[in-house]
C-alpha positions in Angstrom: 117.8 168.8 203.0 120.0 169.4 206.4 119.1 173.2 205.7 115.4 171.9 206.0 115.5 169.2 209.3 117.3 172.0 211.4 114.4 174.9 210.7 111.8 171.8 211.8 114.6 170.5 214.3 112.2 172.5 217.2 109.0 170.5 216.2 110.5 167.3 215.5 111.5 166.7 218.8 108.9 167.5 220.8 106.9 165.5 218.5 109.6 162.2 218.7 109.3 162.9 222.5 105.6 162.6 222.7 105.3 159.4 220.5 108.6 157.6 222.6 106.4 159.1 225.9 102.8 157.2 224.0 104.9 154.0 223.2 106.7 153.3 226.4 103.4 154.5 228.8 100.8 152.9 227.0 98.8 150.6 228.9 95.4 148.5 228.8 93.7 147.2 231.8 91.2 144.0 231.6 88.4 144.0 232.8 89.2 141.4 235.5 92.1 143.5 236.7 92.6 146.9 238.0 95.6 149.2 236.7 96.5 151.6 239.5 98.8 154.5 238.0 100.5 156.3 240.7 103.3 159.4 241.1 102.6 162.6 240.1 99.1 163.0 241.4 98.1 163.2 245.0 95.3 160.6 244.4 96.3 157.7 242.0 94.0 156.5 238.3 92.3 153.3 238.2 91.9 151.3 235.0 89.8 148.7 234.7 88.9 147.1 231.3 90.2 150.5 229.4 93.6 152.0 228.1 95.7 154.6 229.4 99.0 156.4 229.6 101.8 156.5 232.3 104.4 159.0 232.3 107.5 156.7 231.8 110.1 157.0 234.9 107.5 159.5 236.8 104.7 157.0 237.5 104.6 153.5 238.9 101.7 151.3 237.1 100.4 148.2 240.3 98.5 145.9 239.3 95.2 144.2 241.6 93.2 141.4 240.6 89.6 141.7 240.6 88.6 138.5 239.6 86.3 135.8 241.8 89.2 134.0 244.3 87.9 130.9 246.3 89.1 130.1 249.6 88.9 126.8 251.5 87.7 127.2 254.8 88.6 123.8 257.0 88.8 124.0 260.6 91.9 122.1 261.7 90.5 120.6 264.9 87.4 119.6 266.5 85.6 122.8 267.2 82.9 122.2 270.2 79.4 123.3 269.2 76.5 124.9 271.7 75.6 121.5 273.2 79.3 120.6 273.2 80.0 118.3 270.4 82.6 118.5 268.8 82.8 118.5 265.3 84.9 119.3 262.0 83.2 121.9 259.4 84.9 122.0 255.5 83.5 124.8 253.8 84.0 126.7 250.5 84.0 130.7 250.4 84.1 132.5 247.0 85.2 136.3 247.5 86.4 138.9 245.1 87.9 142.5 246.0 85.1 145.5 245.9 85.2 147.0 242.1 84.2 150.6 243.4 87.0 152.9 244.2 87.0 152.8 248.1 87.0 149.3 247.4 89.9 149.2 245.5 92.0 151.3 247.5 91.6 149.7 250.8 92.2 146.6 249.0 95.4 147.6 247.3 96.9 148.6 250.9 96.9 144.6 251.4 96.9 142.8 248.0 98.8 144.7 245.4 99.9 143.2 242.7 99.6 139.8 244.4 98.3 136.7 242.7 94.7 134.9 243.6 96.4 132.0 245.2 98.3 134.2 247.9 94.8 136.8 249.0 93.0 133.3 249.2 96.0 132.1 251.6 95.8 135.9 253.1 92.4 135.6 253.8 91.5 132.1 255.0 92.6 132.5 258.7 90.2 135.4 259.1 87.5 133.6 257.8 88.2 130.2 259.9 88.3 132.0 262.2 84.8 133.8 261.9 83.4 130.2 261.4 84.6 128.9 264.4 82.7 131.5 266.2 79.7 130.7 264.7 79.7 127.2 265.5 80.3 127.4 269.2 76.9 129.5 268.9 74.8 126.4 267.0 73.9 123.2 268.7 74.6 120.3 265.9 71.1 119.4 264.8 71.6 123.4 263.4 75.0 122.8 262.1 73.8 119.7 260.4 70.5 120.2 258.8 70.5 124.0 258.8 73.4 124.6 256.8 72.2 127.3 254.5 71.4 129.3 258.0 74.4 128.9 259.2 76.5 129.8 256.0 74.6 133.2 256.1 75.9 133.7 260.2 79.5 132.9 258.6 78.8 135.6 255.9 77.6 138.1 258.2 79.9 137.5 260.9 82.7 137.8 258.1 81.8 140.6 255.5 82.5 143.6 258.9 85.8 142.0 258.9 85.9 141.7 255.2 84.8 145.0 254.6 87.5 146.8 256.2 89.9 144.8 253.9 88.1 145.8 250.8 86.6 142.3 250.3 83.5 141.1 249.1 81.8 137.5 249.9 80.0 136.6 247.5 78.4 133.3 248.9 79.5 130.6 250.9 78.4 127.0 250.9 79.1 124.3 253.9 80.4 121.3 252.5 80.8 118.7 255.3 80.1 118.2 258.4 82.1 115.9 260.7 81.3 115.3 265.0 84.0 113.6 266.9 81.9 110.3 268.4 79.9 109.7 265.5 76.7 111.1 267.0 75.5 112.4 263.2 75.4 108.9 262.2 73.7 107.7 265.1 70.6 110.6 264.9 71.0 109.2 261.4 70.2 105.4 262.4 67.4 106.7 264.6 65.8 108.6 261.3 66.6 106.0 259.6 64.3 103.5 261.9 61.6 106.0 262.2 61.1 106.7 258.0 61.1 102.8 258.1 58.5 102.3 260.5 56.6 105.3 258.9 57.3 103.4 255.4 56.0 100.0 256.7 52.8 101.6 257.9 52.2 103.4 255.3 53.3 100.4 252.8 50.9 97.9 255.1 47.8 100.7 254.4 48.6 101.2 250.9 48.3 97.4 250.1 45.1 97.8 252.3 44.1 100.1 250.4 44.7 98.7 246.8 43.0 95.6 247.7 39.7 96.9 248.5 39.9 99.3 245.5 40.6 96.2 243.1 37.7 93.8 244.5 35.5 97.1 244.1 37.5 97.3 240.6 37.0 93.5 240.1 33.0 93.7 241.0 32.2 96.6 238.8 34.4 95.3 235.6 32.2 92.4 236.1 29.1 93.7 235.8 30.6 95.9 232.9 31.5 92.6 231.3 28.3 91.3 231.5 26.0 94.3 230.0 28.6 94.9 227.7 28.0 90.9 226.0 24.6 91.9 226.4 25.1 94.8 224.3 27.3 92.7 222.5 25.3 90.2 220.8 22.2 92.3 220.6 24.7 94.4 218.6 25.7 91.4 216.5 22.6 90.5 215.5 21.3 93.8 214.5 24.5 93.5 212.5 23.7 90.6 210.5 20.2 91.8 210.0 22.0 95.0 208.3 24.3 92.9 206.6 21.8 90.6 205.0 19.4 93.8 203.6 22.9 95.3 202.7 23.9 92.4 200.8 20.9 92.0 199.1 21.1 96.1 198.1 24.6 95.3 197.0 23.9 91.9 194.8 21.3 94.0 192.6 23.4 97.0 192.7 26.5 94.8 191.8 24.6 93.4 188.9 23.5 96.5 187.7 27.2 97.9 187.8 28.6 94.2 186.3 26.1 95.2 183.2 26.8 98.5 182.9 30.4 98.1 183.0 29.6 95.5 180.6 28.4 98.2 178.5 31.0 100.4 179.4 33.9 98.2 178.7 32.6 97.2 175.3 32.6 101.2 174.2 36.1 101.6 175.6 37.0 98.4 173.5 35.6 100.0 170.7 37.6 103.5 171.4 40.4 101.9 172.0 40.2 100.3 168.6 39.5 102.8 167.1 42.3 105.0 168.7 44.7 102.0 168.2 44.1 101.8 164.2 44.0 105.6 164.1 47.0 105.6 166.0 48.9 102.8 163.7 48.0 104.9 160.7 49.4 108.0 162.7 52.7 106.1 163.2 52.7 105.2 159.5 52.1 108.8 158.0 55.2 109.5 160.8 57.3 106.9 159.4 56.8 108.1 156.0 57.2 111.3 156.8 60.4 110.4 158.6 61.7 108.5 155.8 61.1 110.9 153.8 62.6 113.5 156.0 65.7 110.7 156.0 66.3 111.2 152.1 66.1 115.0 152.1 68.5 114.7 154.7 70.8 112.2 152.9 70.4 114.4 149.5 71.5 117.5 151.4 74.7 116.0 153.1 75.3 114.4 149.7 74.4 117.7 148.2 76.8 119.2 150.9 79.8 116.5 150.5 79.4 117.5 146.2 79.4 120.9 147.0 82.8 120.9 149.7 84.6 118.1 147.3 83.8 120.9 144.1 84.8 123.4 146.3 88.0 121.7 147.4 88.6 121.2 143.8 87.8 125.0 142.6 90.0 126.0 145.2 92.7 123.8 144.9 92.4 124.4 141.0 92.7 127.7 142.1 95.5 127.5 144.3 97.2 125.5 141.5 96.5 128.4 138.5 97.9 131.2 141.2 101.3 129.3 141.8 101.7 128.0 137.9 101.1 131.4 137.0 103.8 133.0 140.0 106.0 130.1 138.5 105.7 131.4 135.0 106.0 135.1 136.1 109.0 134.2 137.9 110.4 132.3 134.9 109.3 134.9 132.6 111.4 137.6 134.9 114.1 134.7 134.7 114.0 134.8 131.4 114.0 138.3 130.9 116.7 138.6 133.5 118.8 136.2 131.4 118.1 138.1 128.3 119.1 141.1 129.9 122.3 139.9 131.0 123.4 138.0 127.4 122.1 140.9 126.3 124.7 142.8 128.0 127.3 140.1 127.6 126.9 140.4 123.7 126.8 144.0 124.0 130.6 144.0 125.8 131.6 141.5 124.1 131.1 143.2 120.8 132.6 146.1 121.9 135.8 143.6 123.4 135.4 142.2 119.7 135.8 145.8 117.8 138.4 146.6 120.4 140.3 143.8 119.7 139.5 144.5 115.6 141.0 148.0 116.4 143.9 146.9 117.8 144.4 143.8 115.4 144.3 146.2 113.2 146.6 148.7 114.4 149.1 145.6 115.0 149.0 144.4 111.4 149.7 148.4 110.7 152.5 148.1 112.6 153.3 144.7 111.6 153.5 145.6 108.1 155.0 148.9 108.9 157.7 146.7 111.1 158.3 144.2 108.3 158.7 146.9 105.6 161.4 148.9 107.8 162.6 145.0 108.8 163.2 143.8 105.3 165.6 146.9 105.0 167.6 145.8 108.0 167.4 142.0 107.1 170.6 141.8 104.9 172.4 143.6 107.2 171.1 141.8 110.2 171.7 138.0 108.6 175.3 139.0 107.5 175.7 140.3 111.5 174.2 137.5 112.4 176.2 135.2 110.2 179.1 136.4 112.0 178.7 136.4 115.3 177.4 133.0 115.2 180.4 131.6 113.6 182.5 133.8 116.4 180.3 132.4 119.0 181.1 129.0 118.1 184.2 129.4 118.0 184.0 130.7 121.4 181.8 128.1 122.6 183.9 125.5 121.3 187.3 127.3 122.7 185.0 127.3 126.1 183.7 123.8 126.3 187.8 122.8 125.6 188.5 124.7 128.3 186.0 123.0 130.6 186.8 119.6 129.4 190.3 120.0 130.0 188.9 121.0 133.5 186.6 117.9 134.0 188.4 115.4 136.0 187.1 111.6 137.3 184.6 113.0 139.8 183.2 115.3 137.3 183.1 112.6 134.6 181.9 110.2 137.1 179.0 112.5 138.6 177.6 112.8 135.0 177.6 109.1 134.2 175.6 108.1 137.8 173.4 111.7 136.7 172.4 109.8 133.3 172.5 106.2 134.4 168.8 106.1 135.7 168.3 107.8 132.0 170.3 104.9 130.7 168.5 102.3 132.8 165.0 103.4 131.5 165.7 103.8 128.0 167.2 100.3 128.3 163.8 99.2 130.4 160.8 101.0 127.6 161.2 98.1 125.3 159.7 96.1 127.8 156.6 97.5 128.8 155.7 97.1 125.3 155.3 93.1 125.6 151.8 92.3 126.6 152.7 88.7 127.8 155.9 86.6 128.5 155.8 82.9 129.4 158.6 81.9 131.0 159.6 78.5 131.2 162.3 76.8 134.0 165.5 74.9 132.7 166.3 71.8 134.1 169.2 73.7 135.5 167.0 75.6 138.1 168.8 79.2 136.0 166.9 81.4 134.0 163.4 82.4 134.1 162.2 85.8 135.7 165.6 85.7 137.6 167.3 86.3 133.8 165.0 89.1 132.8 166.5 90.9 136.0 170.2 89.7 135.4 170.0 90.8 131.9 169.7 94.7 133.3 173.2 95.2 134.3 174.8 92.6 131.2 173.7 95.3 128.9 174.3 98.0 131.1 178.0 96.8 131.0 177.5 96.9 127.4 176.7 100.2 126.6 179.4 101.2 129.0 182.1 99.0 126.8 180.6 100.5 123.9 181.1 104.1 125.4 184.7 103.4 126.1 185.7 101.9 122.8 183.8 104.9 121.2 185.7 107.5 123.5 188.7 106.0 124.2 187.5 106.8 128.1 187.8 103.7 130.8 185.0 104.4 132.1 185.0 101.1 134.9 188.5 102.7 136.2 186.9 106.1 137.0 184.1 104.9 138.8 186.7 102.8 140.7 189.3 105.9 141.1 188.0 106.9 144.2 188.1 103.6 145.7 190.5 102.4 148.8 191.8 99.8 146.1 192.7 101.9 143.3 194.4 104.7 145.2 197.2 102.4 147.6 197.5 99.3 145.4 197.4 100.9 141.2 198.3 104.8 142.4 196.0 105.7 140.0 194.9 109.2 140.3 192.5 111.0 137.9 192.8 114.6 139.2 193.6 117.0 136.4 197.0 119.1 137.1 196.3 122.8 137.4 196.7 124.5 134.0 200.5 127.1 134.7 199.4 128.4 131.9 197.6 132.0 131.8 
């Protein structure tokens, strides 16, 4: 890739030089405003209303507004006139700058790149100053009433010094006119007294005038009036003569139609009749037909509700024979499954069965075989047998001796607490035997429940005077050897001496 940017390396920069060169010097002139591009050439481009490009940092791009630019023209002061009045002049000039080239270039010697605002302010002492010339050369009738004459003087005496700035008038229009002492308002009073005295005359002939034409009006209306009742009634009573042979054309006429619309109606009658009964029985062949139509209808959704309801039925019955017949192939492959597997549960255990027969077998071989090689060995084993039994009694009986002669209180006292619980139940079983014991109170407040209790430890005590008569063994005084009691105040000491003996 870097191998490939630095064989183009010689085009690509040209290239990014031209687009940065388009980008920065790309310009677009309005069309009310002139782009002049200056610098490298001896003569410099105009643009107006069209695009271009300036050589950035080489050429300088000016700007000149082309545009219309109006300029208030008031004199200041009273300016005297050709008959000496003096007077005040506001008028309104509109101008623009020339669009053709020598236009333009004179122009931008003056008003580059300036706004509207300050050419108008450049240009309005020149043209005050053309107007104030041109009033000292009117008297103020001119100045007053010929205004459009004397904005034309101020144009002409203004476009040679416009012209040399590039500037074009394009009209200008006189907007007031003000003399010092008043005298426009005075030639105004006399003008006004003069159209007055014209208007009264005129007004005084006029009504002159309109009362002759209406008596001449009044006099020929009136004999128009007159022939015209004459007409009038001759009119009227040619009228009523018409009327009357009218009247009498329309009576027979009218009686002629009243008879044969007589005639007439009575046939309509009758067609309508006859249309109205054939038209009744039309509307009861319809509603028969319709009632009819009604119960084919009826009988085909009935029809139609038999057929879905049978169909429902068919498929549900359907429906019902598929899954009782999936059911009983499935239970049939259950079954058959099952089968299978007793099948093979009978088949292993039979074969468990004959192994075990085998081996039964084999034992009772071996049994017998055992017994017959035993019965041999019996004798000799019982008289063995006879005899080490009696030497292992002897030497279990020359052991316990040993042992006992060993045994001292504790020993003798552990195994009495070890067997007492024994003791106690044994002595306890007979009672759970008795399904109900009423127990009645003495008058002594002793006995009762408190005496099946107390009667625990009475027979206890029993059984252990009974052991110690039977044994010869004090049994109380070993359980109290141990005691604080029996060792300071009896000396009583139940620890067996070592046996010197070997």
């Amino acid at each position: 890739m870097l191998e490939l940017v630095l064989k183009y390396l010689p085009f690509i920069i040209p290239t990014v030089c031209i687009v940065l060169i388009l980008a920065l010097g790309y310009v677009k002139a309005p069309p009310d405003m002139a782009f002049i591009i200056s610098g490298l050439r001896k003569r410099p481009r105009i643009l107006i209303g069209k695009a271009g490009i300036r050589v950035p940092f080489l050429e300088r791009l000016d700007k000149l507004y082309l545009g219309q630019i109006s300029v208030d023209i008031k004199t200041d002061t009273y300016i005297p006139t050709n008959d000496f009045i003096n007077v005040k002049v506001d008028a309104i000039a509109k101008i623009r700058i020339r669009p053709d080239t020598e236009g333009i270039q004179q122009a931008a010697k003056n008003f580059l790149n300036k706004k509207p605002e300050m050419i108008s302010a450049d240009l309005r002492d020149s043209l005050q100053g053309n107007m104030r010339e041109i009033i000292g050369t009117l008297d103020l009738k001119s100045v007053n009433t010929d205004r459009d004459k004397f904005s034309d003087q101020v144009m002409m005496k203004a476009s040679k010094d416009m012209d040399k700035l590039g500037i074009e008038i394009l009209s200008c229009n006189i907007q007031n006119v003000q003399d010092e002492n008043g005298l426009i308002n005075d030639l105004g009073m006399d003008n006004t007294s003069k159209i007055k005295k014209d208007a009264a005359i005129a007004k005084a002939q006029a009504e002159r005038d309109v009362a002759i034409a209406q008596a001449e009006a009044d006099r020929t209306a009136n004999d128009a009036r007159v022939q015209a009742q004459t007409e009038i009634a001759q009119k009227n009573n040619d009228l009523d003569i018409r009327k009357a042979s009218l009247k009498k054309t329309a009576d027979t006429a009218k009686a002629e139609a009243d008879a044969a619309y007589e005639i007439q109606n009575q046939a309509q009658q009758k067609t309508i009749q006859t249309a109205t009964v054939n038209a009744e029985i039309a509307k009861a062949e319809r509603e028969t037909e319709l009632r009819q139509r009604q119960v084919e209808v009826k009988e085909q959704e009935l029809q139609a509700s038999i057929n879905r309801v049978a169909d429902a039925e068919k498929y549900r019955a359907e429906k019902e024979a598929e899954a009782d017949l999936v059911r009983r192939q499935k239970s049939a492959e259950a079954q058959k499954y099952e089968q299978l597997q007793k099948a093979e549960a009978q088949k292993k255990q039979a074969e468990a069965e004959r192994y075990a027969a085998e081996q039964e077998a084999n034992g009772i071989k071996a049994k017998y075989d055992a017994e017959a090689a035993g019965i041999a060995a019996k004798g000799r084993a019982e008289a063995e047998a006879i005899k080490a039994k009696g030497e292992a009694e002897a030497a279990a009986m020359e052991k316990k001796a040993e042992a006992y002669k060993k045994y001292n209180g504790a020993a003798m006292a552990e195994m009495m607490i070890r067997i007492m619980p024994e003791m106690a139940a044994e002595i306890a079983k007979p009672l759970t035997a008795i399904d109900r014991i009423n127990i009645y109170q003495t008058g002594e407040g002793k006995g009762g429940a408190s005496q099946i209790s107390g009667n625990m430890p009475v027979i206890m005590k029993q059984v252990f005077d009974t052991m110690s008569e039977a044994t010869g063994v004090d049994f109380t005084e070993i359980m109290k050897a141990n005691t604080y009691d029996a060792k300071v105040n009896h000396n009583v000491n139940l620890n067996m001496p070592e046996d010197t003996t070997e």
